[in-house]
N, C-alpha and C positions, 0 to 999 in steps of 0.2 A: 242253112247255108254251109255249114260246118260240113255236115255227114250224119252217119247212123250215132255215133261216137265221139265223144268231145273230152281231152283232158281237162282238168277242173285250172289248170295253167293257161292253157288258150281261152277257157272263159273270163277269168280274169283279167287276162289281155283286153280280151275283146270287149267287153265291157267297164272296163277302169274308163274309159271317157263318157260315160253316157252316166253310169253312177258318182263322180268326182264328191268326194265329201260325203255320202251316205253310204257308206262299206255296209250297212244294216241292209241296204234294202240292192244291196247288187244281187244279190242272189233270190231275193223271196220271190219270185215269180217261178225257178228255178226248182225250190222247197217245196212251192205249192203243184207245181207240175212231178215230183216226187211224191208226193201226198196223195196225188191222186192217181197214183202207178200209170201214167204217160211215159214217164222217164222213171227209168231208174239207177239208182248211185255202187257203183261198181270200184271199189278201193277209189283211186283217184280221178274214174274216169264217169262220165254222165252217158249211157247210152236210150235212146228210146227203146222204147216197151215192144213197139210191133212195127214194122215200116210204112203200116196205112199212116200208122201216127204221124212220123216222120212226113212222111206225105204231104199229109193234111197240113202240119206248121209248115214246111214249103210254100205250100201252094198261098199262105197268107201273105209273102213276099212278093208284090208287084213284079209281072213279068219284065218288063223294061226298066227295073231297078236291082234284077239278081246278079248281071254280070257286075255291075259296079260293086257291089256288097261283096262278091267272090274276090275281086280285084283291090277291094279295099282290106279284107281279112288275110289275104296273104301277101301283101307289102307290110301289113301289121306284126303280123310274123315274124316274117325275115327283117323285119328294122330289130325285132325285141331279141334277135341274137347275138350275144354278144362271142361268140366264136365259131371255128371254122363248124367243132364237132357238134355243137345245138344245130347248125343247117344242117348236118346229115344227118341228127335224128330226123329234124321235122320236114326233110329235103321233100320228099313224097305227098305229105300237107299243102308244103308252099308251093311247088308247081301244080298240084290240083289246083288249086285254088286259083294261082295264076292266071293257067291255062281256061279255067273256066270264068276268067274275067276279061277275057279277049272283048276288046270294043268294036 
C-alpha cells in the first residue's frame, strides 16, 4: 500500500497499533521477508526486490479495502507531523496516499 519503498519511520508509524506492547515482533515478518531477499534493507529504507513482488503483496490486499488502507496511511502521516517542514518532506507520500484513498 506504501509503494516500491518505505522509510523504516513510516513503518513504525504504520504499524505501532497493530504491534502495541510487542516492539519484538513489529518487525519480524519484515526480517523474514529480508531473509528471504523479497525486500530488502537499504540504510533506512525497506525497498522490494523486484516489482512482481511488490505486486504480488498488493494484490493480497482486498480490492474494496485498498482505498480505505491508502486513506487511512496518509492521515496517519500527516497527524504524526509535528511541523510545517515534516509535511513537506513527506507532502508527496501524504497526498499519494490521499489522493489514492478517494471513497
Amino acid at each position: 500500500c506504501i509503494g516500491s519503498q518505505c522509510d523504516i519511520t513510516i513503518l513504525h508509524l504504520i504499524c505501532r497499533d497493530d504491534f502495541a506492547g510487542r516492539e519484538s515482533d513489529e518487525f519480524s515478518n519484515v526480517d523474514t521477508a529480508v531473509d528471504e531477499g523479497l525486500i530488502k534493507k537499504n540504510a533506512s529504507k525497506y525497498v522490494f526486490a523486484h516489482d512482481q513482488i511488490e505486486s504480488a503483496a498488493y494484490s493480497l490486499i482486498p480490492e474494496e479495502q485498498r482505498a480505505s488502507w491508502h486513506f487511512w496511511i496518509g492521515k496517519k502521516i500527516l497527524s504524526s507531523c509535528d511541523s510545517e517542514e515534516e509535511i513537506e518532506r513527506g507532502i508527496f507520500l501524504i497526498a499519494d496516499q490521499l489522493n489514492r484513498g478517494k471513497l
